[in-house]
N, C-alpha and C positions, 0 to 999 in steps of 0.2 A: 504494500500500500504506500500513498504517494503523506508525506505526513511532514509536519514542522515542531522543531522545538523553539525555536524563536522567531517573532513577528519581521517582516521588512522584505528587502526584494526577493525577488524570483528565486536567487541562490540560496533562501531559506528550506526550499524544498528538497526532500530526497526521497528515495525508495526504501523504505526498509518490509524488512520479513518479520511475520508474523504470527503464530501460530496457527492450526486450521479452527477457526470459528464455529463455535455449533448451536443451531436455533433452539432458543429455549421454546414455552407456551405460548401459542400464539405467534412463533415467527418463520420466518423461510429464511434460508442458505440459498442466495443466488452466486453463481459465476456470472460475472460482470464482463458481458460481451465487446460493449464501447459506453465510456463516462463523457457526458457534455461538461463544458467549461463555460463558467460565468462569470459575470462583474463581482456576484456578491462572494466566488471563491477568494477574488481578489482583496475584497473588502475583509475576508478571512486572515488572511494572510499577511494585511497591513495591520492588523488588528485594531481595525473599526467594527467586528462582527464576529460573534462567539464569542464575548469577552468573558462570559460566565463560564468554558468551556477550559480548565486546566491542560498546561503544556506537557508534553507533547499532541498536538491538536492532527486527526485527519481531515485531508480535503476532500473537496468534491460533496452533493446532494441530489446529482440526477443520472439517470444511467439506464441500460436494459439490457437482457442475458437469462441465461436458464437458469430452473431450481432445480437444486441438487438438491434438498432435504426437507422437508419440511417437519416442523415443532407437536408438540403436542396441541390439540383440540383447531388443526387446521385443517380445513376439510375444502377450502374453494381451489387449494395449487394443489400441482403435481408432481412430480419428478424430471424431468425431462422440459415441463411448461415454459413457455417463452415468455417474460414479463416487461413492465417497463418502472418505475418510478422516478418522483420529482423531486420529492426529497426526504432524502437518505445519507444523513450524515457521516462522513468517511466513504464515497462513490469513487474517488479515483485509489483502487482496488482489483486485484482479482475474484476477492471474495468478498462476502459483504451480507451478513447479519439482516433484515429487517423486519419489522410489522405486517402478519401480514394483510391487515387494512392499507397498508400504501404502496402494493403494488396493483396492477393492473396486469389483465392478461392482453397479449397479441396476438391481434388476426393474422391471417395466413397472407393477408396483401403487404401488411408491415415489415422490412428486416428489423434489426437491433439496432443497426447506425442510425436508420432513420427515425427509429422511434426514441432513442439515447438524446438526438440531434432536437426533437420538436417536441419536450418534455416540459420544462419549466419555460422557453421562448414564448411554443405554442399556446400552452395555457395564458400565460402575460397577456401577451396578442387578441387571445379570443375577447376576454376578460375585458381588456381595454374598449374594443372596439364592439361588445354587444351587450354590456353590461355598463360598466363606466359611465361609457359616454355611446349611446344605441345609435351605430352611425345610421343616418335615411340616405333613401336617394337624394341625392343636389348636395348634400352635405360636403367642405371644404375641409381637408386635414394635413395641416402641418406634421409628418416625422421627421423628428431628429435619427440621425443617425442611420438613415436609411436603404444604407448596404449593409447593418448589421444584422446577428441575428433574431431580434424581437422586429427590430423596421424592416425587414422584408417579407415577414409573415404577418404583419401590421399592415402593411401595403395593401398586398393578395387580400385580404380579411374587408378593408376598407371598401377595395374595389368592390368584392363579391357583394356587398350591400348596396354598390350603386353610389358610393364616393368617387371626390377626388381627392388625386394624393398630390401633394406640395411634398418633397422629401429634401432634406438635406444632407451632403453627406461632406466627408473633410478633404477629398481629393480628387481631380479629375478621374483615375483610374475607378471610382468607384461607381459613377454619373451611371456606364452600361449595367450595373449591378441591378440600381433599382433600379432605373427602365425597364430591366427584364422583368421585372418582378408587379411593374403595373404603375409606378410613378407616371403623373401624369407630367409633373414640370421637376427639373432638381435643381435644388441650390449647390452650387458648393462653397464652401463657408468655415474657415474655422476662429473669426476674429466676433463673435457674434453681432455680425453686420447684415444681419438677412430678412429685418424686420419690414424695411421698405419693399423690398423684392418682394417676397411674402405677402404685400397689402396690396401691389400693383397685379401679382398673377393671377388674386382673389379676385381683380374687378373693382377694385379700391375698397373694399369692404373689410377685409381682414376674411381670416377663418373662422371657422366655427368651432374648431378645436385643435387643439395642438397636444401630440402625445412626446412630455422633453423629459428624455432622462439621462441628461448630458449634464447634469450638476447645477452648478450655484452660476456658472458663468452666461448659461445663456436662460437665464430666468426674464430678466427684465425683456429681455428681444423678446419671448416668447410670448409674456403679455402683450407685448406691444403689436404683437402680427393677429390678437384675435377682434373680432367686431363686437357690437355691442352682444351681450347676454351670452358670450362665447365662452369657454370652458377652458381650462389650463388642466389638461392629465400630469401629471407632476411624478414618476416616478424614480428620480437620481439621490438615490442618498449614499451610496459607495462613491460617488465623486465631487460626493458634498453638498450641502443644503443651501438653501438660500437664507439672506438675511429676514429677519424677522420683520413681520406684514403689519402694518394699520389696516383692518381691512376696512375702514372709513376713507380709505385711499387708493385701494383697487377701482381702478377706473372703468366705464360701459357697463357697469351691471356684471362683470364678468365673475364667474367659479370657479375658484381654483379648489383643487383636490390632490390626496395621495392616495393614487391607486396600487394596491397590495392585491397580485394574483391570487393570493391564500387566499382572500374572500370570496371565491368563485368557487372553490372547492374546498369549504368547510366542515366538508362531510364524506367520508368515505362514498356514499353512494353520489353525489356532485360529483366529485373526481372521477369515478368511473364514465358514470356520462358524459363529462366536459371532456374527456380522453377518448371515449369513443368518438364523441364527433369530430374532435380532429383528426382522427384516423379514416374516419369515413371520407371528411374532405379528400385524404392523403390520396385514398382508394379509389376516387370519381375523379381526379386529377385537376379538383378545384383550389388544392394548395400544394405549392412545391417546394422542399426543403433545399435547402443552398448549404451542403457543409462546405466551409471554404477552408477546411484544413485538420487534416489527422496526422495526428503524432502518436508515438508508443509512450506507454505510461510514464517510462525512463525520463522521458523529456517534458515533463509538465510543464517546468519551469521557463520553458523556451516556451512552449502555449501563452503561459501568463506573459513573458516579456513584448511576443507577437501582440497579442491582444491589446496589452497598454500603449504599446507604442502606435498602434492606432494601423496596425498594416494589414488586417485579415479582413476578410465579408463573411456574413452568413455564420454558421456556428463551425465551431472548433470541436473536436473530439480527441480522446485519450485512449488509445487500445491497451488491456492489457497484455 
């Protein structure tokens, strides 16, 4: 398993061995086919997140792979069963302990990459865009970060409701990314200077919603690109929060919110359903997963430094 004893860059991580794990009452022993890589492993690993979690810490919370055993009084897996989940602390692993309320079985359309790959993104995404904030038709929506892996299955998601997408990304090389993906205009942008662009592509209007989870830095531009009674999705707090609100001083009528995926699947049976419907998209060929990079577990570290340094699209993966 891929694990830290102390907080700070990339070189914190290493591989170490660990004994073979065995599922108590109520859990499953998966082999961990392919783990996804996130902002909040990062937010781990700076320690801004799990602080209540004693050192030596493992990473990773999303992934999917067979059961190999299952615990007493578990009667829904199997042996052999193909699973997925979202989170499961200590994911970038061979093996891996869990509950087994948080896994999810997979259909026969699904492999493991893709379902490792569209685990916590997918749900974000759905979450965001049919619950959140219920995009309609004619609806206008700003994504940040729009070749990554939440903004490009945020896009697809938007579109499929009959949006459009304004997407922003940080470099020309990324512009085709979301195109492909359904952007209708892209910014690139990374001085957050896009609020004007933003209000002219709208029709002068601004958007209706903006989904920014690019931190403290592009908060103010993000207000500033919505129209009156428009919506701020707010989801960056691994890259920092914004300064504290008057909200006697948000201006147009505008809502701002912190949108938290966990609220869409508060319940084991939510989770299943909000998992099955993205698998169903996956299987009608109404959403398409973009991993833009697998590495072996050995090299995690190089995942995290890719991903900070701003150079990958779509999700990243860890083989063990």
């Amino acid at each position: 398993m891929v694990s830290m004893t102390r907080v700070g860059e990339p070189e914190v991580l290493e591989v170490v061995d660990c004994s073979e794990p065995t599922p108590g009452s109520g859990q499953v022993l998966v082999e961990v086919a392919a783990a996804g890589v996130n902002f909040m492993d990062i937010g781990v690993r700076l320690g801004r997140l799990w602080r209540e979690i004693p050192l030596p810490r493992g990473l990773g919370v999303e992934g999917a792979g067979k059961v190999l055993a299952v615990g007493e009084g578990v009667s829904i897996f199997k042996r052999g069963q193909r699973v997925a989940w979202v989170y499961g602390r200590g994911s970038y692993a061979e093996r891996l302990v869990l509950p087994a309320e948080a896994l999810v079985p997979l259909p026969d359309a699904i492999d493991e990459r893709t379902a490792a790959a569209v685990m916590m993104q997918g749900l974000t995404a759905s979450h965001f865009a049919t619950k959140f904030f219920p995009v309609q038709p004619g609806d206008v929506a700003l994504v940040h970060a729009a070749a990554g892996g939440v903004g490009l299955l945020l896009t697809q998601i938007i579109k499929m409701r009959g949006g459009t997408v304004i997407g922003r990304v940080s470099s020309e090389q990324k512009v085709a990314v979301a195109k492909n993906a359904g952007a209708d205009h892209v910014i690139v942008d990374t001085e957050a200077e896009f609020a004007n662009e933003v209000i002219r592509l709208s029709g002068g209007e601004g958007v209706n919603v903006v989904y920014d989870g690019s931190g403290q830095k592009t908060f103010q531009a993000s207000l500033d690109s919505l129209r009156r009674c428009g919506t701020l999705c707010w989801y960056g707090p691994v890259l920092g929060a914004p300064e504290p609100i008057e909200i006697a001083r948000i201006p147009k009528s505008i809502k701002v919110g912190f949108a938290n995926f966990a609220d869409s699947v508060s319940t084991p049976e939510l989770f299943k359903a909000r998992s099955a419907e993205l698998f169903d998209w996956i299987a009608q060929g109404k959403l398409k997963v973009h991993i833009g990079g697998i590495y072996p577990l050995s090299e995690a570290a190089r995942a995290h430094a890719d991903m900070e340094a701003r150079l990958t699209t779509g999700k990243l993966l860890l083989i063990p």
